[in-house]
BATOR-98621 format. One record per residue (C-alpha): residue number from 1; residue in three letters; x, y, z. Coordinates in steps of 0.1 Angstrom, whole numbers, plus 5000, padded with zeros to 4 digits. Example, Ala and Ser with C-alpha at 12.3 -4.5 7.8 and 13.67 -1.06 7.14 Angstrom:
2
NODE, resi, resn, c1, c2, c3
NODE, 1, ALA, 5123, 4955, 5078;
NODE, 2, SER, 5137, 4989, 5071;
***
This chain:
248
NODE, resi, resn, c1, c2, c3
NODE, 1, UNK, 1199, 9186, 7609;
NODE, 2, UNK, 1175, 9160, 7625;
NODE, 3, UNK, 1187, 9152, 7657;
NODE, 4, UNK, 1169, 9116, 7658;
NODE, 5, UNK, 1175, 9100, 7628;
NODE, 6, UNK, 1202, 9125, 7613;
NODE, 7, UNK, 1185, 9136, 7583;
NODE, 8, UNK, 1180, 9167, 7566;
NODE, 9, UNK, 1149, 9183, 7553;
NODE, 10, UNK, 1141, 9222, 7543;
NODE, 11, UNK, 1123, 9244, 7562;
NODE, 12, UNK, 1105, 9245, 7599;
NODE, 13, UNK, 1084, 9212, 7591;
NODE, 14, UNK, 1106, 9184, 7599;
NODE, 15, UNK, 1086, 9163, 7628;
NODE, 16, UNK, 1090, 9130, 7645;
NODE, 17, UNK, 1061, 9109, 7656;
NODE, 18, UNK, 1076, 9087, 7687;
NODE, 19, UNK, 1050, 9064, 7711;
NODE, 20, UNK, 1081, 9068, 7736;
NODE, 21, UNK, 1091, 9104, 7731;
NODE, 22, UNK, 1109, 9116, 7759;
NODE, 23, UNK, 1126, 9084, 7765;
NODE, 24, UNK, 1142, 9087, 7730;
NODE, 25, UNK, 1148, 9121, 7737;
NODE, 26, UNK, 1164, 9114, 7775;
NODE, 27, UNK, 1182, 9087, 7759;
NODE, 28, UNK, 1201, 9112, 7735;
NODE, 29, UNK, 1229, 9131, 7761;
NODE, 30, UNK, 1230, 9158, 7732;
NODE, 31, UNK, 1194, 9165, 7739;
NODE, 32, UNK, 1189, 9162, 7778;
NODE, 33, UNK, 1181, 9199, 7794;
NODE, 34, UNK, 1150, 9205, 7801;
NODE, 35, UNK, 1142, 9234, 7775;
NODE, 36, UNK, 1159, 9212, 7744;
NODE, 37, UNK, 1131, 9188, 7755;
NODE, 38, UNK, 1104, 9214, 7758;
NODE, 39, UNK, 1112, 9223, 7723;
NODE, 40, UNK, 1112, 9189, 7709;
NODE, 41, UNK, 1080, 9175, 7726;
NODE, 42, UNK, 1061, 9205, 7710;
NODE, 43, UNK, 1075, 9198, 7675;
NODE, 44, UNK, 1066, 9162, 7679;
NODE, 45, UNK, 1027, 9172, 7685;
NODE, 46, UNK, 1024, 9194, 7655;
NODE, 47, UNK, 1035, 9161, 7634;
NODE, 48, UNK, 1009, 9140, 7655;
NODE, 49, UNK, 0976, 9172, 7654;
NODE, 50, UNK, 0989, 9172, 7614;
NODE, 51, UNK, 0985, 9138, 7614;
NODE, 52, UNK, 0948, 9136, 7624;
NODE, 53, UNK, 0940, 9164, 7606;
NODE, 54, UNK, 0955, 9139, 7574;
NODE, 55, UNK, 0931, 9112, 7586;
NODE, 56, UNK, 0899, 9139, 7589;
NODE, 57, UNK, 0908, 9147, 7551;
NODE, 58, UNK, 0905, 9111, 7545;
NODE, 59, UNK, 0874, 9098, 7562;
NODE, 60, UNK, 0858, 9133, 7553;
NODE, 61, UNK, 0859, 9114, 7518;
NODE, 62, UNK, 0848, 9079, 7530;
NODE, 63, UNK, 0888, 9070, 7516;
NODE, 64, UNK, 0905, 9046, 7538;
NODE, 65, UNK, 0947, 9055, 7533;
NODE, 66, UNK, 0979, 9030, 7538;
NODE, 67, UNK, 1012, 9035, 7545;
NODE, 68, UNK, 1035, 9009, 7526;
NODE, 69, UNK, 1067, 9009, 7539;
NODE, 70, UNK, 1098, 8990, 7531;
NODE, 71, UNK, 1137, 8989, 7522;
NODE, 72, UNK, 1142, 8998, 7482;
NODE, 73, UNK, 1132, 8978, 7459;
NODE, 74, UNK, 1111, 8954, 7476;
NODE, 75, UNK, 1087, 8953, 7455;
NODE, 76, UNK, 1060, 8988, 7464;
NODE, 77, UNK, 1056, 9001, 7429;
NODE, 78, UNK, 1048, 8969, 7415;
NODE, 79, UNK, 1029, 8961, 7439;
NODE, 80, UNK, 1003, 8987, 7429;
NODE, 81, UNK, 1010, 8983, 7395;
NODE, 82, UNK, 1000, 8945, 7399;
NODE, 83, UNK, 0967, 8965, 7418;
NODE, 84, UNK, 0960, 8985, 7390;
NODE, 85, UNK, 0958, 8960, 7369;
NODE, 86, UNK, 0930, 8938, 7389;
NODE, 87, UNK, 0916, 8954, 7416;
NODE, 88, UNK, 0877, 8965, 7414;
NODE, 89, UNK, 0884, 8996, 7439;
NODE, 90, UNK, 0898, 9029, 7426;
NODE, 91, UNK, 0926, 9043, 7443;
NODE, 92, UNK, 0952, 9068, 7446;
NODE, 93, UNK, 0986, 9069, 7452;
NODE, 94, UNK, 1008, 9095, 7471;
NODE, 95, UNK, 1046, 9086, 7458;
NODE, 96, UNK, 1075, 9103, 7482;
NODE, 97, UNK, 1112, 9092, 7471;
NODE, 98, UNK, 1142, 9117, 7476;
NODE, 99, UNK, 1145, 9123, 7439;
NODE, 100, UNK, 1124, 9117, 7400;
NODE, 101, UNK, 1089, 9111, 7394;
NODE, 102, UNK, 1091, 9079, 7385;
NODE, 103, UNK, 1071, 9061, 7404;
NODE, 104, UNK, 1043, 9083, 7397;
NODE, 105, UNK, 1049, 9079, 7358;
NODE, 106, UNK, 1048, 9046, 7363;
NODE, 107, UNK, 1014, 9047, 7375;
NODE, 108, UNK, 1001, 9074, 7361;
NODE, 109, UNK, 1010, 9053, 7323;
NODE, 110, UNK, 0983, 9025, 7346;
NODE, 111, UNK, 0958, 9055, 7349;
NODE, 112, UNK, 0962, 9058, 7383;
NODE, 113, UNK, 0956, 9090, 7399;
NODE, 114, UNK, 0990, 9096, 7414;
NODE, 115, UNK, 1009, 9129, 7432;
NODE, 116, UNK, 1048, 9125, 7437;
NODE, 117, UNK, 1067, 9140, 7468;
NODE, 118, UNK, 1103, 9139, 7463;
NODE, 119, UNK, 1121, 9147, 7492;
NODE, 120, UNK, 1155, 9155, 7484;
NODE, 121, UNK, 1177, 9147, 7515;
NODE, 122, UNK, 1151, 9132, 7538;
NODE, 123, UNK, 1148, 9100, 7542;
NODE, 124, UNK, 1109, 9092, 7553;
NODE, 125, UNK, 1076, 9115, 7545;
NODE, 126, UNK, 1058, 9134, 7579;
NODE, 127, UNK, 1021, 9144, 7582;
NODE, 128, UNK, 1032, 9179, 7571;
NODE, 129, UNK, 1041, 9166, 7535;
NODE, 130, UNK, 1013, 9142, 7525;
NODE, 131, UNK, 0987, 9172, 7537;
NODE, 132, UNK, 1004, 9191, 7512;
NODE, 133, UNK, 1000, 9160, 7489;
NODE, 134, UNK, 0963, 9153, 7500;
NODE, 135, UNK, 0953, 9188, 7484;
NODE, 136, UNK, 0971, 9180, 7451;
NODE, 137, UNK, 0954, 9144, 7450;
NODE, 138, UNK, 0923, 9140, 7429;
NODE, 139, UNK, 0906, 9122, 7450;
NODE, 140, UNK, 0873, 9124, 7436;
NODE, 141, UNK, 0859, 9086, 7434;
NODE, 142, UNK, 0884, 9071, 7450;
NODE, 143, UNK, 0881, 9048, 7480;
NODE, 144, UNK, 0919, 9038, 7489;
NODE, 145, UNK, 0951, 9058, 7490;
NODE, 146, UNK, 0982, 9044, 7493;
NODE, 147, UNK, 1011, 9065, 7506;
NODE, 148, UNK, 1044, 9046, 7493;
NODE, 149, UNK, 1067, 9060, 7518;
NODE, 150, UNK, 1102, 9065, 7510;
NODE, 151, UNK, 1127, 9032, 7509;
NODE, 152, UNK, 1137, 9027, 7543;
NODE, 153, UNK, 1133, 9004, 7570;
NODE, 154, UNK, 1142, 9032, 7597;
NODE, 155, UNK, 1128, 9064, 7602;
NODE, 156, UNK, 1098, 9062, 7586;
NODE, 157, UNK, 1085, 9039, 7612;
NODE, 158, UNK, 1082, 9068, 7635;
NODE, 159, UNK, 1061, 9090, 7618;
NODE, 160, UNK, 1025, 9095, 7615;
NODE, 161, UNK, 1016, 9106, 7586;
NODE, 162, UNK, 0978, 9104, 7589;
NODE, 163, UNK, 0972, 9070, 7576;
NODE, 164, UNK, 0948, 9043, 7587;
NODE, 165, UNK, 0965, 9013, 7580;
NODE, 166, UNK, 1004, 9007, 7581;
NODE, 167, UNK, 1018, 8977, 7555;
NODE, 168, UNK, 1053, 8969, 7558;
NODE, 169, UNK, 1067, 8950, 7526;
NODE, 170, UNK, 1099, 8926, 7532;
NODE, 171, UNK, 1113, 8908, 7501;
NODE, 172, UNK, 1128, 8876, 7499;
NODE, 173, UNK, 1164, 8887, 7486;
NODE, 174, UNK, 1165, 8911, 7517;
NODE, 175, UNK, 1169, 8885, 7539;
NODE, 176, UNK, 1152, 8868, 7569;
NODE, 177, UNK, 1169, 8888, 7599;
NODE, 178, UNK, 1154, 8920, 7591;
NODE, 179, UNK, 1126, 8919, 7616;
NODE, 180, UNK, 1147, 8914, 7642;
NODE, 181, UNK, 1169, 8940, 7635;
NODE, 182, UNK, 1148, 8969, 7620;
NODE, 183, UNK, 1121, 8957, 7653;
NODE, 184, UNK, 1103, 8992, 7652;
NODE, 185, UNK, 1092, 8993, 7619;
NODE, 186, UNK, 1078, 8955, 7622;
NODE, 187, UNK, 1064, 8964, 7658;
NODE, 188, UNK, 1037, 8991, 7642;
NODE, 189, UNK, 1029, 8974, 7615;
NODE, 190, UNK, 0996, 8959, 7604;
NODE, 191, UNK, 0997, 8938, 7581;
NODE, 192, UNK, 1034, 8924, 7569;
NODE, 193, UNK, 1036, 8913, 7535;
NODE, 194, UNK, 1065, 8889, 7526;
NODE, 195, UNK, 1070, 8898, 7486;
NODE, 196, UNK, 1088, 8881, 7459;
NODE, 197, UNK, 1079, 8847, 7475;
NODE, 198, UNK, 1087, 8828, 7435;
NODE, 199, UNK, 1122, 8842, 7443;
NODE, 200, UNK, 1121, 8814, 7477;
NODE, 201, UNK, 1142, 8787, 7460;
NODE, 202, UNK, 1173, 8806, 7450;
NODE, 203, UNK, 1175, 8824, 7488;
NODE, 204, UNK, 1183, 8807, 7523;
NODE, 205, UNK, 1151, 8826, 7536;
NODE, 206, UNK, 1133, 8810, 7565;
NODE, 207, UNK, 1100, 8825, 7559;
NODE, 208, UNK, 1088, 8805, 7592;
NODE, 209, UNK, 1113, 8821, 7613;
NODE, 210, UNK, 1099, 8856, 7600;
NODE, 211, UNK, 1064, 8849, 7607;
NODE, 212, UNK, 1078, 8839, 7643;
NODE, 213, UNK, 1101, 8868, 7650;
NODE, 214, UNK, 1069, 8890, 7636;
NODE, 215, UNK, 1041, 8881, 7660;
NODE, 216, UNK, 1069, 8875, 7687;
NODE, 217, UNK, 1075, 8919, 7680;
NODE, 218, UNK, 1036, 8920, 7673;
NODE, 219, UNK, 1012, 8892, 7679;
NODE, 220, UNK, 0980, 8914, 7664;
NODE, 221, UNK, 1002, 8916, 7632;
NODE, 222, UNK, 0987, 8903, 7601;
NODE, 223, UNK, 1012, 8885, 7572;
NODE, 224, UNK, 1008, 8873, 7538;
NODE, 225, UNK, 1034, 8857, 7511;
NODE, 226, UNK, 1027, 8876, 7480;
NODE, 227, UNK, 1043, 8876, 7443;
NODE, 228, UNK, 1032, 8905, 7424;
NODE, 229, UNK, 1039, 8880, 7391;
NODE, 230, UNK, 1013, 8855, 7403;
NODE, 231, UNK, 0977, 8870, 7403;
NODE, 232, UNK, 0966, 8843, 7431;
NODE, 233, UNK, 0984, 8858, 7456;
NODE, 234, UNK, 0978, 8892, 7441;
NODE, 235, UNK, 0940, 8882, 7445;
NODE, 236, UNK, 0946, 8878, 7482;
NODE, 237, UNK, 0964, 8907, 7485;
NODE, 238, UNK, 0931, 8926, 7472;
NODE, 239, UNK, 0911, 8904, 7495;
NODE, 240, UNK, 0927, 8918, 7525;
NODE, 241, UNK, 0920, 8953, 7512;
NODE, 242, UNK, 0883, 8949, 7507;
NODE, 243, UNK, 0885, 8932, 7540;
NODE, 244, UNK, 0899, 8961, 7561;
NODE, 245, UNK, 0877, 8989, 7538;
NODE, 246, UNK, 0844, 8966, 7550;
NODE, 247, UNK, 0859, 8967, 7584;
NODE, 248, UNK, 0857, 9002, 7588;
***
């Protein structure tokens, strides 16, 4: 059992990336003695040495990699399938949900190059499981990988997986109060993308207010209003991308 988030996963290699470790771990009366948090700080570094090893593998290949992150269904999957469809840059994708290879499928029918992680219990990938997923990636030819993290808008906002770019989706049926309430996920991101943004005129969804409670968490934090049906905003979407790859 996970004693941060809860969570169960098989095996040794369950490890939580925290900027604030031992004040999470202090914070947790279960965990205070000082060997329990001996224990626990060493656990946390082999996610975080994993984790640059992930981003070695990466840059070793001239591949820049994002972590999309998000609540179910707000949109991930068709997001990249809307990429697929237009963008000039080949990518990858590394697909982790709990159970089902259908996200893969789906992208895979696209001819994407695409590897799926399912999980079982746990609810968020760690560095240990996309290094596992990095050497079942073809990633000849590619210059992107996307890592569409499990659906959740909690723990995996405290991993590392070894990406260089985290991309937090929020759709416009999910409401407008999520930043402010999920505030850790929304703190690390880079870019936020507000999704579903035809949806805007059947929801009370004050997309101002998000933008403000966003850079208010963040104010280096990067937003766009996408729709994955409208291939103007998809364009800008794919902008950004080409953007960040010239960047680097």
């Amino acid at each position: 059992m996970c004693q941060d988030c809860g969570c169960t996963i098989a095996g040794e290699e369950h490890h939580h990336h925290h900027d604030e470790k031992l004040e999470i771990i202090h914070s947790n009366p279960q965990l205070n003695d000082k060997k329990t948090v001996e224990v626990i700080t060493k656990i946390l570094d082999k996610n975080d040495r994993k984790a640059i090893n992930n981003r070695k593998h990466f840059e070793a290949k001239n591949i820049m990699s994002i972590n999309l992150m998000s609540s179910p269904g707000s949109g991930k999957t068709t997001l990249l399938e809307s990429t697929a469809k237009l963008a000039q840059f080949k990518f990858g994708v590394i697909e982790g949900d709990l159970e089902t290879n259908q996200d893969a499928d789906r992208l895979k029918a696209l001819g994407v190059e695409a590897y799926q992680i399912t999980t079982g219990t746990a609810c968020h990938l760690d560095a240990f499981m996309v290094h596992k997923a990095i050497h079942n990636l073809n990633m000849k030819n590619l210059s992107v990988v996307f890592v569409e993290n499990v659906g959740n808008l909690v723990c995996p906002a405290s991993y590392d997986i070894g990406t260089h770019l985290n991309i937090v989706l929020l759709s416009i049926p999910e409401g407008d109060d999520k930043v402010s309430k999920y505030p850790v996920m929304f703190k690390n991101a880079d870019l936020l993308l507000i999704t579903k943004v035809d949806l805007k005129e059947h929801f009370d969804f004050n997309i101002d207010g998000v933008k403000r409670d966003a850079r208010n968490l963040n104010p280096k934090v990067d937003i766009l209003e996408i729709s994955s049906k409208d291939e103007g905003s998809i364009s800008k979407w794919l902008n950004y991308i080409e953007f960040k790859k010239s960047m680097r």
